[in-house]
N, C-alpha and C positions, 0 to 999 in steps of 0.2 A: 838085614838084606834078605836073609833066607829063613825061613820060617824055622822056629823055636823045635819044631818037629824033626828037624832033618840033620838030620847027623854031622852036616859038618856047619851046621851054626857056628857053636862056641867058636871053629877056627877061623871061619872068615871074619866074625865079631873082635876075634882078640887083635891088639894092637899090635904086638910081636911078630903076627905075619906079615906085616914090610919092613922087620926090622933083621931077617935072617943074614946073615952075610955069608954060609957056605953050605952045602949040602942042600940045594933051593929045591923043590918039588913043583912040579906042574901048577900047585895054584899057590906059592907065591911068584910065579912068572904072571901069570891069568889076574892077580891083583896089580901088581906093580906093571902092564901094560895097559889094563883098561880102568882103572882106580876108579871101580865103581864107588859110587854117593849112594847113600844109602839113604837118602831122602828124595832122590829124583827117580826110586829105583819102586815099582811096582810091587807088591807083597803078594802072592800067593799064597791062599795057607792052605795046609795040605788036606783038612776037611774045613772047607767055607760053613755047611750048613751040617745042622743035626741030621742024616739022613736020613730018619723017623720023620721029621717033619717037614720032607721035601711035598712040596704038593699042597700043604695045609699053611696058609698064608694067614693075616690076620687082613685081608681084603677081599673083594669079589673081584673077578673080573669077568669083564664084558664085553665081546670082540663079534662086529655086524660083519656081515656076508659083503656088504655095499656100503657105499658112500650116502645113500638114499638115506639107508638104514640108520646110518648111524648120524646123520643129521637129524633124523627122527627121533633116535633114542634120547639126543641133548636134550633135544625140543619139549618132549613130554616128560624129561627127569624132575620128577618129584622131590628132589632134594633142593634145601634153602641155597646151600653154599655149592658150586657149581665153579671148578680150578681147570683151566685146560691151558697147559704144557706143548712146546716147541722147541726144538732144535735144526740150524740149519748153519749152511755155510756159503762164504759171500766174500769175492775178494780175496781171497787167501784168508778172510777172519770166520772163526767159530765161536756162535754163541747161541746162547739159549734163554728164553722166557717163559713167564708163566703170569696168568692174569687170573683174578679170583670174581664170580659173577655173583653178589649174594641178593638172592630175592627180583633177579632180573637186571640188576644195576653193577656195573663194573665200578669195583670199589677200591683194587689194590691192585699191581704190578709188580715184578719181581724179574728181572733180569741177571746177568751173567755172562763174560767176555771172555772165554777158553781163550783167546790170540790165534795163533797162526794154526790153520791146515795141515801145517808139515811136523805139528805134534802131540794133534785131536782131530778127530773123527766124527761126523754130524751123527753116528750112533750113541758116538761117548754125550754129543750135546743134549740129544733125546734124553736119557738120562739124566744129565745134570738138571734138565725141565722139570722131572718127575720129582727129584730132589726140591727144587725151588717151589714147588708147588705142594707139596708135601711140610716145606719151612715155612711156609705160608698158613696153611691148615694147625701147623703145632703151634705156632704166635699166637693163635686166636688166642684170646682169654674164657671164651665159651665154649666147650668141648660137645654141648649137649647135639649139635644138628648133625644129621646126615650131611655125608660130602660125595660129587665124585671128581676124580682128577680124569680131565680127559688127554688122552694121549694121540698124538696122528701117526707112532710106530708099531705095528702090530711086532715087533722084535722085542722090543724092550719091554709091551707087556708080557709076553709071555717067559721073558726072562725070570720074572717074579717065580717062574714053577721048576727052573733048573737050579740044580748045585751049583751056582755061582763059583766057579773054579777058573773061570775066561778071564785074559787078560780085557780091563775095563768092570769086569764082576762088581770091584770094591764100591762102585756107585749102587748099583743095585743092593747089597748086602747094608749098604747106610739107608739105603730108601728104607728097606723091610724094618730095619733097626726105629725107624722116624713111626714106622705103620705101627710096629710093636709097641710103640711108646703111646700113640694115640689111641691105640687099642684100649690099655692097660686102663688109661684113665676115663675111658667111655666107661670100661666094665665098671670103676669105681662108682662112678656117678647116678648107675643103674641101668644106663644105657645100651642099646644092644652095640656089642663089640667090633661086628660086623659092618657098620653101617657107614665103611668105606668102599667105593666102589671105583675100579681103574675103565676105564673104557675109549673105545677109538672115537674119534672124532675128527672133524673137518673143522673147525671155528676160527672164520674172517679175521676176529679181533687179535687173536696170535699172531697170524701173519703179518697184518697191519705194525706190530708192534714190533715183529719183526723186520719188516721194509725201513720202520723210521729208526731201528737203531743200524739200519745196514749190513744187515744179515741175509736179505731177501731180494 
Protein backbone atom coordinates (compact mmCIF):
# COMPACT_ATOMS: atom_id res chain seq x y z
CA UNK A 1 0.00 0.00 0.00
CA UNK A 2 2.78 2.40 0.83
CA UNK A 3 5.76 2.53 -0.82
CA UNK A 4 8.95 0.16 0.25
CA UNK A 5 10.61 3.64 0.94
CA UNK A 6 8.56 5.00 3.85
CA UNK A 7 8.99 4.12 7.03
CA UNK A 8 5.91 2.87 7.99
CA UNK A 9 5.64 0.20 5.23
CA UNK A 10 6.66 -2.85 7.14
CA UNK A 11 3.65 -1.82 9.75
CA UNK A 12 0.79 -1.16 7.60
CA UNK A 13 2.07 -4.52 5.62
CA UNK A 14 2.26 -6.55 8.67
CA UNK A 15 -0.93 -8.57 9.56
CA UNK A 16 -0.65 -8.04 13.38
CA UNK A 17 -1.96 -4.44 12.83
CA UNK A 18 -5.74 -5.46 13.11
CA UNK A 19 -4.92 -7.97 15.22
CA UNK A 20 -3.96 -5.51 18.52
CA UNK A 21 -6.44 -5.82 21.23
CA UNK A 22 -5.11 -3.02 23.83
CA UNK A 23 -2.94 -0.12 23.74
CA UNK A 24 -4.32 0.67 19.91
CA UNK A 25 -2.43 3.74 18.36
CA UNK A 26 -3.83 6.16 15.75
CA UNK A 27 -3.30 3.64 12.78
CA UNK A 28 -4.57 0.72 13.96
CA UNK A 29 -7.79 2.84 14.46
CA UNK A 30 -7.16 4.54 10.61
CA UNK A 31 -6.84 0.52 9.31
CA UNK A 32 -9.59 -0.98 11.21
CA UNK A 33 -12.06 2.05 10.10
CA UNK A 34 -11.16 2.40 6.38
CA UNK A 35 -9.49 -1.36 5.68
CA UNK A 36 -7.84 -0.12 2.99
CA UNK A 37 -7.27 -2.94 -0.12
CA UNK A 38 -4.10 -2.76 -1.20
CA UNK A 39 -4.91 -3.70 -4.66
CA UNK A 40 -7.67 -1.09 -5.36
CA UNK A 41 -5.17 1.49 -3.64
CA UNK A 42 -2.96 3.67 -6.02
CA UNK A 43 1.08 3.35 -5.34
CA UNK A 44 3.02 6.27 -5.28
CA UNK A 45 6.63 5.72 -5.22
CA UNK A 46 8.64 8.14 -3.61
CA UNK A 47 11.03 8.75 -6.59
CA UNK A 48 8.88 7.56 -9.85
CA UNK A 49 11.89 8.49 -12.22
CA UNK A 50 15.81 8.58 -12.25
CA UNK A 51 15.94 12.37 -11.86
CA UNK A 52 19.04 12.39 -14.25
CA UNK A 53 16.97 11.36 -16.60
CA UNK A 54 13.90 13.65 -16.36
CA UNK A 55 13.72 15.31 -19.74
CA UNK A 56 15.68 12.61 -21.71
CA UNK A 57 12.87 10.32 -23.00
CA UNK A 58 13.49 7.38 -25.53
CA UNK A 59 10.83 9.40 -27.99
CA UNK A 60 10.39 12.78 -29.75
CA UNK A 61 7.75 14.87 -29.14
CA UNK A 62 5.92 17.00 -31.35
CA UNK A 63 3.28 19.54 -30.25
CA UNK A 64 1.67 22.28 -33.20
CA UNK A 65 0.62 25.79 -32.34
CA UNK A 66 -2.81 24.80 -34.25
CA UNK A 67 -5.13 22.31 -35.43
CA UNK A 68 -4.14 23.39 -39.09
CA UNK A 69 -0.75 22.47 -38.13
CA UNK A 70 -1.10 19.53 -36.85
CA UNK A 71 -3.45 18.07 -39.39
CA UNK A 72 -0.50 18.95 -41.62
CA UNK A 73 2.08 17.28 -39.59
CA UNK A 74 -0.03 13.74 -39.78
CA UNK A 75 -0.58 14.49 -43.35
CA UNK A 76 3.14 14.74 -44.57
CA UNK A 77 4.54 12.30 -41.62
CA UNK A 78 6.95 10.19 -43.38
CA UNK A 79 6.71 7.41 -41.23
CA UNK A 80 5.14 3.77 -42.57
CA UNK A 81 3.27 3.06 -39.21
CA UNK A 82 1.19 5.98 -38.22
CA UNK A 83 -1.01 5.01 -34.38
CA UNK A 84 -3.30 7.75 -33.14
CA UNK A 85 -4.84 7.44 -29.71
CA UNK A 86 -8.20 8.80 -27.82
CA UNK A 87 -9.70 9.16 -24.81
CA UNK A 88 -13.15 10.31 -23.95
CA UNK A 89 -16.26 10.08 -21.82
CA UNK A 90 -19.94 9.42 -22.77
CA UNK A 91 -22.87 8.38 -20.57
CA UNK A 92 -21.28 8.07 -17.43
CA UNK A 93 -18.69 5.36 -19.41
CA UNK A 94 -14.95 6.05 -20.01
CA UNK A 95 -12.95 4.65 -22.59
CA UNK A 96 -10.24 4.72 -24.85
CA UNK A 97 -8.88 3.81 -28.39
CA UNK A 98 -6.28 3.45 -30.50
CA UNK A 99 -6.22 2.68 -34.42
CA UNK A 100 -2.82 1.86 -36.23
CA UNK A 101 -2.46 3.48 -40.06
CA UNK A 102 0.29 1.51 -41.90
CA UNK A 103 1.23 2.78 -45.34
CA UNK A 104 -2.05 4.82 -45.59
CA UNK A 105 -4.41 1.70 -44.88
CA UNK A 106 -6.19 1.27 -41.28
CA UNK A 107 -5.01 -2.15 -40.39
CA UNK A 108 -5.59 -2.72 -36.53
CA UNK A 109 -7.82 -1.20 -33.67
CA UNK A 110 -7.44 -1.52 -30.10
CA UNK A 111 -9.96 -0.41 -27.58
CA UNK A 112 -10.51 -0.20 -23.81
CA UNK A 113 -13.58 0.23 -21.31
CA UNK A 114 -12.41 2.14 -18.00
CA UNK A 115 -16.59 1.84 -16.76
CA UNK A 116 -17.91 4.44 -15.06
CA UNK A 117 -16.97 8.40 -14.65
CA UNK A 118 -17.33 8.38 -10.98
CA UNK A 119 -13.94 6.32 -11.00
CA UNK A 120 -11.79 7.64 -14.23
CA UNK A 121 -11.19 10.53 -15.74
CA UNK A 122 -11.02 11.24 -19.74
CA UNK A 123 -7.33 12.28 -18.75
CA UNK A 124 -6.68 8.86 -17.15
CA UNK A 125 -8.39 7.60 -20.64
CA UNK A 126 -5.93 9.91 -22.80
CA UNK A 127 -3.43 7.78 -21.25
CA UNK A 128 -4.70 4.55 -21.39
CA UNK A 129 -4.72 5.48 -25.50
CA UNK A 130 -1.17 6.19 -25.49
CA UNK A 131 -0.76 2.68 -23.63
CA UNK A 132 -2.96 0.94 -26.28
CA UNK A 133 -1.20 2.35 -28.94
CA UNK A 134 2.02 1.82 -27.73
CA UNK A 135 0.70 -2.21 -27.07
CA UNK A 136 0.04 -2.01 -30.54
CA UNK A 137 3.62 -0.76 -31.84
CA UNK A 138 5.36 -3.63 -29.23
CA UNK A 139 2.97 -6.59 -30.99
CA UNK A 140 4.42 -5.91 -34.20
CA UNK A 141 6.83 -8.61 -34.91
CA UNK A 142 8.92 -5.93 -37.05
CA UNK A 143 10.57 -3.48 -34.98
CA UNK A 144 12.54 -1.92 -38.02
CA UNK A 145 9.80 1.21 -39.19
CA UNK A 146 9.61 4.46 -37.88
CA UNK A 147 6.26 5.20 -35.87
CA UNK A 148 4.24 8.08 -34.49
CA UNK A 149 1.52 7.85 -32.00
CA UNK A 150 -0.68 10.67 -32.39
CA UNK A 151 -2.17 12.08 -29.29
CA UNK A 152 -5.36 14.89 -29.33
CA UNK A 153 -4.09 15.80 -25.24
CA UNK A 154 -1.37 18.24 -25.20
CA UNK A 155 -1.46 17.14 -21.22
CA UNK A 156 -0.46 13.86 -21.40
CA UNK A 157 2.20 14.41 -23.96
CA UNK A 158 3.94 16.58 -22.04
CA UNK A 159 3.50 14.40 -19.01
CA UNK A 160 6.31 12.13 -20.73
CA UNK A 161 8.80 15.24 -19.43
CA UNK A 162 7.63 15.32 -15.56
CA UNK A 163 8.62 13.09 -12.58
CA UNK A 164 5.57 11.25 -12.67
CA UNK A 165 4.72 11.50 -9.02
CA UNK A 166 0.65 12.51 -9.81
CA UNK A 167 -1.89 10.55 -8.81
CA UNK A 168 -2.77 8.73 -12.45
CA UNK A 169 1.35 8.95 -13.21
CA UNK A 170 1.53 4.99 -13.11
CA UNK A 171 0.09 4.93 -16.76
CA UNK A 172 2.52 7.20 -18.00
CA UNK A 173 5.62 5.62 -16.16
CA UNK A 174 4.14 1.98 -18.06
CA UNK A 175 3.94 4.08 -21.36
CA UNK A 176 7.88 5.30 -21.04
CA UNK A 177 8.57 1.50 -19.69
CA UNK A 178 6.67 0.07 -23.28
CA UNK A 179 8.89 3.23 -25.18
CA UNK A 180 12.05 1.98 -23.35
CA UNK A 181 11.46 -1.57 -24.47
CA UNK A 182 10.85 -0.48 -28.00
CA UNK A 183 13.66 1.57 -27.88
CA UNK A 184 16.04 -1.09 -26.71
CA UNK A 185 15.25 -3.42 -29.51
CA UNK A 186 15.30 -0.67 -32.49
CA UNK A 187 19.03 0.01 -31.07
CA UNK A 188 19.56 -4.01 -31.31
CA UNK A 189 18.45 -4.25 -34.71
CA UNK A 190 20.76 -1.20 -35.80
CA UNK A 191 18.22 1.08 -35.98
CA UNK A 192 17.96 4.59 -34.81
CA UNK A 193 16.53 4.41 -31.24
CA UNK A 194 14.72 7.43 -31.67
CA UNK A 195 12.57 6.84 -34.29
CA UNK A 196 9.47 7.12 -32.13
CA UNK A 197 7.59 10.05 -32.28
CA UNK A 198 4.48 11.42 -29.88
CA UNK A 199 2.56 14.21 -31.46
CA UNK A 200 -1.02 16.06 -31.40
CA UNK A 201 -3.34 15.46 -33.64
CA UNK A 202 -6.91 15.80 -34.84
CA UNK A 203 -7.73 12.32 -36.69
CA UNK A 204 -11.68 11.52 -37.87
CA UNK A 205 -11.01 7.89 -37.59
CA UNK A 206 -10.54 7.87 -33.71
CA UNK A 207 -13.49 9.69 -33.19
CA UNK A 208 -15.48 7.58 -35.45
CA UNK A 209 -14.32 4.66 -33.41
CA UNK A 210 -15.02 6.39 -30.69
CA UNK A 211 -18.86 7.29 -31.45
CA UNK A 212 -19.50 3.48 -32.47
CA UNK A 213 -18.28 2.16 -29.25
CA UNK A 214 -20.18 4.93 -27.36
CA UNK A 215 -17.80 7.01 -26.02
CA UNK A 216 -18.55 9.95 -28.34
Amino acid sequence: MLPKEHPLHKIIKSRRITKVKRHKGPLHHLVRWFKPDALKTEKIPTTARDLTKIGKIPIQISITDSREDSIAEAENAKEEIQIFSDGSALKGKVGAAAVLIHKGRHTQTLHYDLRSDKEHTVHEAESVGILLGLHILSSRKSKKSSATIGVDNQAAIKAFTLDLRNPGHHLMREALRIASKISKERKKGGKNKHALTVMTHYFIKVARTMMSLGWR
